[in-house]
Backbone as numpy.savetxt, mean C-alpha at the origin, in Angstrom:
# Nx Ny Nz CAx CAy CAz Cx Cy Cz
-27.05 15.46 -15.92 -26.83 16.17 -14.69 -27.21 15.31 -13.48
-28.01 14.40 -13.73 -28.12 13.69 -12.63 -27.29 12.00 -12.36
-26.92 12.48 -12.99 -25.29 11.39 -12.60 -24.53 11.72 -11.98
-24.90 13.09 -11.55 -23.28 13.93 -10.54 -24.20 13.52 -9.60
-25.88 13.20 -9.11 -26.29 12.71 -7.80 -25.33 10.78 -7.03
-25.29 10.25 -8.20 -24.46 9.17 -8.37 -23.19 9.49 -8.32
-22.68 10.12 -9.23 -20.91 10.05 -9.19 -20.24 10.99 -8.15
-20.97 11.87 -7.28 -19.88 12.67 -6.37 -20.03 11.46 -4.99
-20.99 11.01 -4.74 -21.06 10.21 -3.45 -20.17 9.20 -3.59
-19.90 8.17 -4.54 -19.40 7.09 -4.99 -17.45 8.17 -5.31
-17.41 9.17 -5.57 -16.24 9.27 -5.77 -15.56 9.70 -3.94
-16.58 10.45 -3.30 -15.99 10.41 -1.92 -15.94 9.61 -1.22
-16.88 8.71 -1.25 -16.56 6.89 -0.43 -15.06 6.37 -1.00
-14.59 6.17 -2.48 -13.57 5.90 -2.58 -12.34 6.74 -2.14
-12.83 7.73 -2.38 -11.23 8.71 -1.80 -11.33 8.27 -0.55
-12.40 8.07 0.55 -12.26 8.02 2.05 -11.66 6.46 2.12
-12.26 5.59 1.08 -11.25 4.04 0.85 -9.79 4.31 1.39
-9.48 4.97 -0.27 -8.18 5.29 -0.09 -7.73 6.01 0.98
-7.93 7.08 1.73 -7.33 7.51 2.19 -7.37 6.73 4.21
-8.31 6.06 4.29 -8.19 5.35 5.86 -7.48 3.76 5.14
-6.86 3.14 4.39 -6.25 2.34 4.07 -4.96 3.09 4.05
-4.22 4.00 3.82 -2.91 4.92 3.89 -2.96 5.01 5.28
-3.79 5.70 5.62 -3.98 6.08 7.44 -3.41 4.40 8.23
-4.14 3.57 7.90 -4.05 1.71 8.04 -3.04 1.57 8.41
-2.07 1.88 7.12 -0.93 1.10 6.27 0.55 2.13 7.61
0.30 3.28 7.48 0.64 4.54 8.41 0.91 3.79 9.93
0.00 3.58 10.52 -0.48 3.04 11.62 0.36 1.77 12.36
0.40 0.66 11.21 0.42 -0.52 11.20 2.34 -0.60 10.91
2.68 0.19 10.33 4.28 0.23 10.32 4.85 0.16 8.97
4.13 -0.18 7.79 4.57 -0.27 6.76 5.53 0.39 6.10
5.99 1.69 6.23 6.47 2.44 6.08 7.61 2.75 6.68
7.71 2.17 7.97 9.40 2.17 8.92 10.15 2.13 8.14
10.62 0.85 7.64 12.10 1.19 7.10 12.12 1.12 5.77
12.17 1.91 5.55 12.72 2.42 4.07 13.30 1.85 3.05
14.74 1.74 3.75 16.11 1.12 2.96 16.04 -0.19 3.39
15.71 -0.81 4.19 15.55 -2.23 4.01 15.01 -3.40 3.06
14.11 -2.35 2.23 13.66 -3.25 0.75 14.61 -3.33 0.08
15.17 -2.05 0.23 16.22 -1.54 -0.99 17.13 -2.64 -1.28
17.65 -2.65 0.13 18.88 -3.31 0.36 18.93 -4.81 0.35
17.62 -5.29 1.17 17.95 -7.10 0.99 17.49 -7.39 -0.45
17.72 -6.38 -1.68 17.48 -7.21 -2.89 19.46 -7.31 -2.96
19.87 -6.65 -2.49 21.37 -6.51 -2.87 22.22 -7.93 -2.05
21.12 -9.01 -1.00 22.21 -9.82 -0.69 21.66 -11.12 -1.18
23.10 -11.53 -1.72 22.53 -13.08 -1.96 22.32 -14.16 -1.05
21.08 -14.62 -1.13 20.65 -15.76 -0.51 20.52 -17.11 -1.36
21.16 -18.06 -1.12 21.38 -18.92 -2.18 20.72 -19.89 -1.17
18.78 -20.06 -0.72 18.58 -20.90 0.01 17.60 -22.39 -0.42
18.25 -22.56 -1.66 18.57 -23.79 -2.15 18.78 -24.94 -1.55
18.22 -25.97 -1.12 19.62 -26.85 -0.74 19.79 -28.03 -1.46
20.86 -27.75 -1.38 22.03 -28.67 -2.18 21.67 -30.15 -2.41
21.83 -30.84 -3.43 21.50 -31.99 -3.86 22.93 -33.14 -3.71
């Protein structure tokens, strides 16, 4: 029983981790565009150069 004095503090520091790193990520723009990952896997870039 006295491991819940240890494990509830240590589990709300991490949720508050996680959750002001989302807030961060939110903030910072990560999330704008959407379909733009999607999509530049669909064009070829062949930026190689040629021998």
């Amino acid at each position: 029983m006295t491991i819940l004095v240890y494990l509830i503090p240590v589990a709300l520091l991490l949720g508050g981790l996680g959750l002001s790193g989302f807030l961060w990520a939110l903030r910072s723009g990560q999330y704008e565009d959407l379909d733009g990952a999607a999509e530049r896997i669909l064009i070829d870039r062949d930026e190689r150069p040629e021998r």
